[in-house]
LUMDOFI-477198 format. One record per residue (C-alpha): residue in three letters; y, z, x; residue number from 1. Coordinates in nm, 2 decimals. Each point is the difference from the previous one (the first is absolute). Example, Ala and Ser with C-alpha at 12.3 -4.5 7.8 and 13.67 -1.06 7.14 Angstrom:
<r->ALA, y->-0.45, z->0.78, x->1.23, k->1> $
<r->SER, y->0.34, z->-0.07, x->0.14, k->2> $
***
This chain:
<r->UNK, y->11.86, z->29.31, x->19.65, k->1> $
<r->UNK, y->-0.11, z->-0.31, x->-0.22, k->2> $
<r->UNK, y->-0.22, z->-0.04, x->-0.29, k->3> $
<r->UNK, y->-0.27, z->-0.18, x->0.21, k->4> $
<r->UNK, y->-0.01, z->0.30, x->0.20, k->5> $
<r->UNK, y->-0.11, z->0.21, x->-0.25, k->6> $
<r->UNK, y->-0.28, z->0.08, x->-0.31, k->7> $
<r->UNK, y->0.08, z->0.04, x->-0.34, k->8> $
<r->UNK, y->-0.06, z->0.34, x->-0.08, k->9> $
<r->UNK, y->0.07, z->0.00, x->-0.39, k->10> $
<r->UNK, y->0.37, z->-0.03, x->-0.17, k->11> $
<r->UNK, y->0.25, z->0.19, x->-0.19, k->12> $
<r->UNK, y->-0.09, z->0.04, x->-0.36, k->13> $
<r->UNK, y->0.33, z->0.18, x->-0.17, k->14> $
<r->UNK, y->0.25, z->0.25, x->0.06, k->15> $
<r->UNK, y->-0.18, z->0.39, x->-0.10, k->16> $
<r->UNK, y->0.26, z->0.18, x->-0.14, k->17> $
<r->UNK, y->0.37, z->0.05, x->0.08, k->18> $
<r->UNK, y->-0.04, z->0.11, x->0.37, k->19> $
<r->UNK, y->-0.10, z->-0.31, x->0.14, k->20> $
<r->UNK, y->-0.35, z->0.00, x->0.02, k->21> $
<r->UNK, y->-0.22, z->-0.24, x->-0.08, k->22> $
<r->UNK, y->-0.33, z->-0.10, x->-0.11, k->23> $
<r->UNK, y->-0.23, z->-0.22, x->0.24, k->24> $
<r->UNK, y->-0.31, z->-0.20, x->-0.02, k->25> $
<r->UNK, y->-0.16, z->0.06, x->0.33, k->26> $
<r->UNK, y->-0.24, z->-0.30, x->0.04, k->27> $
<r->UNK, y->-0.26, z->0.17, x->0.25, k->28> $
<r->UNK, y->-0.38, z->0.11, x->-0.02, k->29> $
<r->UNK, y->0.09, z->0.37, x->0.10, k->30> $
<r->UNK, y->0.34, z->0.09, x->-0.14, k->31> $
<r->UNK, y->-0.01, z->0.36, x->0.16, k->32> $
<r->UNK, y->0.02, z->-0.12, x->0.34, k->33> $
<r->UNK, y->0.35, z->-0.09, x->-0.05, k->34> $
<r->UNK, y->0.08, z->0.39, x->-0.14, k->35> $
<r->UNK, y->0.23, z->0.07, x->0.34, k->36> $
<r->UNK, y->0.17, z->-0.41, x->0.03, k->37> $
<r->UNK, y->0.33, z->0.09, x->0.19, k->38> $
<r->UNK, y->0.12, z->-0.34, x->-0.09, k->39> $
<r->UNK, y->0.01, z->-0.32, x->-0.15, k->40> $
<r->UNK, y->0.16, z->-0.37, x->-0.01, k->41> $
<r->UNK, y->0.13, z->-0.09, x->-0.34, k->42> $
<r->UNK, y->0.05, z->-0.33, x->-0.09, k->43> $
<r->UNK, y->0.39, z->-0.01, x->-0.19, k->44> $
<r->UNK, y->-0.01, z->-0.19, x->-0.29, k->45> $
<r->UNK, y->0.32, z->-0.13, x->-0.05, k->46> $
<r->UNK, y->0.00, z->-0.15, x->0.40, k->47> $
<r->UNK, y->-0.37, z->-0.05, x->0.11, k->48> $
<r->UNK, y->0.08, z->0.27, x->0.31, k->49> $
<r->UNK, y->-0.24, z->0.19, x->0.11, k->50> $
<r->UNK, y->0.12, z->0.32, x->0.02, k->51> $
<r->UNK, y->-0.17, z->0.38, x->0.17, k->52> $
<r->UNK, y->0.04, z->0.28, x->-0.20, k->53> $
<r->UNK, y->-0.12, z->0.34, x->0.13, k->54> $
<r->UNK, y->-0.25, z->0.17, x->-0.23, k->55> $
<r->UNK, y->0.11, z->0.35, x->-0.15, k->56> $
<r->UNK, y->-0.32, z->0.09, x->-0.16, k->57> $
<r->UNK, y->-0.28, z->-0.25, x->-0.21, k->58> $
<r->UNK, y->-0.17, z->0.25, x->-0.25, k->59> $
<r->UNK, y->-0.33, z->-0.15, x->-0.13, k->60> $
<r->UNK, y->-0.17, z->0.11, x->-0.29, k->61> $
<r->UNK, y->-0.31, z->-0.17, x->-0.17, k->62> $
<r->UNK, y->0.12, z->-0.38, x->0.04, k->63> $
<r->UNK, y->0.38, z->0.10, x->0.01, k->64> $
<r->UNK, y->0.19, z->0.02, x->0.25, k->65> $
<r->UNK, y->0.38, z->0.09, x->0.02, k->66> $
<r->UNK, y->0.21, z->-0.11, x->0.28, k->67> $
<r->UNK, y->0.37, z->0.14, x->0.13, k->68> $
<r->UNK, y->0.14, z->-0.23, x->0.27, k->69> $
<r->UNK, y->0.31, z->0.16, x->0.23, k->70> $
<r->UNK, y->0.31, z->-0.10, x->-0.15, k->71> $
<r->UNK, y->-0.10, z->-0.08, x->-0.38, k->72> $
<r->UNK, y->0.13, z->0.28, x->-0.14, k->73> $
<r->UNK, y->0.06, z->-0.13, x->-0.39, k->74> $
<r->UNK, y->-0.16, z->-0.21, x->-0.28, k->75> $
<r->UNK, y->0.28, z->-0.26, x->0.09, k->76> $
<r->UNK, y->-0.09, z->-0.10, x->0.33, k->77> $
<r->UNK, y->-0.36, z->0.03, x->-0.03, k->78> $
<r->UNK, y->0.01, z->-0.24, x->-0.27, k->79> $
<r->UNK, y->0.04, z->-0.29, x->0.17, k->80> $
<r->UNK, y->-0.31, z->0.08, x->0.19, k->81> $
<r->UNK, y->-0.24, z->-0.07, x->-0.30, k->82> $
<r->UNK, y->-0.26, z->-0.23, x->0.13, k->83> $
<r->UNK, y->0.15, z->-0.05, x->0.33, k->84> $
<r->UNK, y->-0.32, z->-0.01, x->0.21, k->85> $
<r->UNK, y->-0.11, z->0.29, x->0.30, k->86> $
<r->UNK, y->-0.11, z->-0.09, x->0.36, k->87> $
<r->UNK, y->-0.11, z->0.18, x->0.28, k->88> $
<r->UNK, y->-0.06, z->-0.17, x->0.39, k->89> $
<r->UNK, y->-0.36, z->-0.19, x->0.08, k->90> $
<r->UNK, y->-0.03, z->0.24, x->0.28, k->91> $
<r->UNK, y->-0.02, z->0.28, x->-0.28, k->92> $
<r->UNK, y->-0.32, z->-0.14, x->-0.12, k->93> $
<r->UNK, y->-0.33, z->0.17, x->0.07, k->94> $
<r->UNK, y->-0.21, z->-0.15, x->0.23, k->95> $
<r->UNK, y->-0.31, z->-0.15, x->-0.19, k->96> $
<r->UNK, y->-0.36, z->0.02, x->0.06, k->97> $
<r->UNK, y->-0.20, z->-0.31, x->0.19, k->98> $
<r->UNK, y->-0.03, z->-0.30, x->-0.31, k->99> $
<r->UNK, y->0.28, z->0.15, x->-0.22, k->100> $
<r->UNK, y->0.36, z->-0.17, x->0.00, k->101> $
<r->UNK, y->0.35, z->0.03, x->-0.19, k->102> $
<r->UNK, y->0.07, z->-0.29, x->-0.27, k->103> $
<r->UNK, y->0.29, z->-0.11, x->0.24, k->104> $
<r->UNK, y->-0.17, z->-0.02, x->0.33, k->105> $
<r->UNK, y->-0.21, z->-0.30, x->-0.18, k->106> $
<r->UNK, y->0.29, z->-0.23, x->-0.10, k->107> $
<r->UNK, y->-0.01, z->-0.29, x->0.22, k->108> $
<r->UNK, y->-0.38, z->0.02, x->0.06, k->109> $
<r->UNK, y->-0.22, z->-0.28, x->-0.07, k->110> $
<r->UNK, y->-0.25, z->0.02, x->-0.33, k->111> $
<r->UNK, y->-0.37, z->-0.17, x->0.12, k->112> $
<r->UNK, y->-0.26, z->0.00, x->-0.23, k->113> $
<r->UNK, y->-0.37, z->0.03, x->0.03, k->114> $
<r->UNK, y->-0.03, z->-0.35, x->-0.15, k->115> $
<r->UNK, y->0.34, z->-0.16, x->-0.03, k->116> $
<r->UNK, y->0.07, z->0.06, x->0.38, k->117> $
<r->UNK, y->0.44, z->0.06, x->0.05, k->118> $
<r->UNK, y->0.13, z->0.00, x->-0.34, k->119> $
<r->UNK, y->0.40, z->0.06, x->0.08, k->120> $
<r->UNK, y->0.23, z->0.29, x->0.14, k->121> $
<r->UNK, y->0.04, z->0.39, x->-0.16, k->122> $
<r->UNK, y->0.38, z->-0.06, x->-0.15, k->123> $
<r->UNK, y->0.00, z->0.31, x->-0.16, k->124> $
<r->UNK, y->-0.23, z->0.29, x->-0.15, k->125> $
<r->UNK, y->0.07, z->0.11, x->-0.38, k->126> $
<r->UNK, y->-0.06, z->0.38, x->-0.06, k->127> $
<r->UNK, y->-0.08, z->0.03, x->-0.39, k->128> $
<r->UNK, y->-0.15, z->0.26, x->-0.20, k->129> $
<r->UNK, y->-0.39, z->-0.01, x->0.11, k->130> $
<r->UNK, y->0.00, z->-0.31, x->0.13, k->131> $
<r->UNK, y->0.17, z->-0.14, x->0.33, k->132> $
<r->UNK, y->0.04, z->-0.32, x->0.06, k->133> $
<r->UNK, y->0.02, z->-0.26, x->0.30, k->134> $
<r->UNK, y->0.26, z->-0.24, x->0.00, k->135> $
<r->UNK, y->-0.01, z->-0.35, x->0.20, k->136> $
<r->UNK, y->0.01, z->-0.40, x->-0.12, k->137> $
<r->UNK, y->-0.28, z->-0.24, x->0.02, k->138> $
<r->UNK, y->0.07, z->-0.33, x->-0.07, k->139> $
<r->UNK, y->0.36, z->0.04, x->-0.13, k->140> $
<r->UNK, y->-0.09, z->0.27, x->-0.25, k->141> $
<r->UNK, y->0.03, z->0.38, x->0.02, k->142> $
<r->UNK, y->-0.28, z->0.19, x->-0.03, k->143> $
<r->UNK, y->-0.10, z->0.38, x->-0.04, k->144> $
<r->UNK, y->-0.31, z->0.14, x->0.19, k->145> $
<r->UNK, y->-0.14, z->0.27, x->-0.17, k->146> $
<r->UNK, y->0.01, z->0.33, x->0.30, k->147> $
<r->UNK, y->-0.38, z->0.11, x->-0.06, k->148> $
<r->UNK, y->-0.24, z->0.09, x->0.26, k->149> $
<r->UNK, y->-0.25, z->-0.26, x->-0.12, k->150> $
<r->UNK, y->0.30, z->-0.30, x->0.01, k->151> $
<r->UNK, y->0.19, z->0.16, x->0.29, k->152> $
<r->UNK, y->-0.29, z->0.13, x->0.25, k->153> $
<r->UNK, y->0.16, z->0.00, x->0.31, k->154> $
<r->UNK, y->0.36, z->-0.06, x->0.19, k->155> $
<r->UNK, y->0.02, z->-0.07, x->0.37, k->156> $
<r->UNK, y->0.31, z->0.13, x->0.09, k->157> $
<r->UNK, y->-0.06, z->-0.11, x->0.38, k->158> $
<r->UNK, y->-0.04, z->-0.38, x->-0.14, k->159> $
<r->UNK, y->0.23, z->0.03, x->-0.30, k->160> $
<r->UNK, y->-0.26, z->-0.09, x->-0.25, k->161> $
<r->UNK, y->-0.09, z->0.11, x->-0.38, k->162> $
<r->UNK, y->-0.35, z->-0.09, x->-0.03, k->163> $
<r->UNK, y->-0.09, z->-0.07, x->-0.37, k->164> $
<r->UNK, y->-0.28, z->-0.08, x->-0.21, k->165> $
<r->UNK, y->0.17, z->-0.12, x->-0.27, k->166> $
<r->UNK, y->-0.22, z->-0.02, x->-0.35, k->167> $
<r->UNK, y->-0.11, z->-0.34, x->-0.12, k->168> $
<r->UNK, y->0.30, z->-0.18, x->-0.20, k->169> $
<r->UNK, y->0.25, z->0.23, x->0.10, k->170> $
<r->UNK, y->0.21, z->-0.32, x->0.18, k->171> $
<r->UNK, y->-0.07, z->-0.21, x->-0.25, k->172> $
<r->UNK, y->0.17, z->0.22, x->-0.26, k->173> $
<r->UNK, y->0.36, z->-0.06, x->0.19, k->174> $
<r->UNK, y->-0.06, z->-0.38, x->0.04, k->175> $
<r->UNK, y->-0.07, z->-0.07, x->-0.33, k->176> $
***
């Protein structure tokens, strides 16, 4: 299994207490759904490897969830684990209703706006706290695209478009 094979599913916070467990960020809509994971690919650390782990139990309670991976039995060796990031395969992913996509699907899809016409290529899709952001270069310069329904109507997975209406001034801000 490789990385581009799979979705981020959250990442390893810290080691919970001396038996190996440890606390996890799960970065999903529904973290319940993931209550009975049987496993998980862990991304080491100290080599870059991605790793399975089988899942002994996940306990979630109010937005915490506790973690114990076969194997890491003690504080020491789930340590090294802090921040070490949590993937599962594509082919875990629900299937999504017609019009909705996943952030990764999009990367490599044109951006056309309304009045612009082809602005550049998706590079990448920032996740932040309220506000997601596309990523893509127009005219050497890097710039964000605001992931609202009024900027980001509609995405033709069949042509590999974003469509965009992009407020007025919003390019000008990154070439000046």
């Amino acid at each position: 299994m490789r990385v581009e094979d799979c979705y981020q599913l959250g990442y390893i916070v810290k080691p919970h207490g001396l038996q190996g467990e440890v606390n996890v960020f799960l970065d999903v809509d529904f973290p319940e759904d993931y209550q009975h994971l049987e496993s998980v690919f862990v991304v080491l650390p100290d080599t870059g490897t991605l790793v399975p782990f089988f899942v002994e139990y996940l306990s979630i309670s109010d937005n915490k969830v506790i973690c114990k991976l076969e194997d890491i039995d003690t504080i020491e060796q789930a340590a090294p684990l802090a921040k070490a990031p949590l993937y599962l395969p594509l082919e875990n992913l629900p299937i999504l209703e017609e019009g909705q996509f996943y952030y990764h699907e999009i990367i490599g899809f044109a951006v056309q706006d309304e009045k612009e016409g082809v602005l550049g290529i998706v590079e990448n899709v920032y996740e932040g706290n309220g506000q997601d952001l596309i990523v893509m270069q127009y005219k050497n310069q890097e710039v964000l695209i605001p992931m609202t329904d009024d900027i980001v109507p509609k995405v033709d997975k069949q042509q590999k478009i974003v469509f965009t209406r992009l407020p007025e001034g919003l390019l000008d801000v990154y070439l000046s």
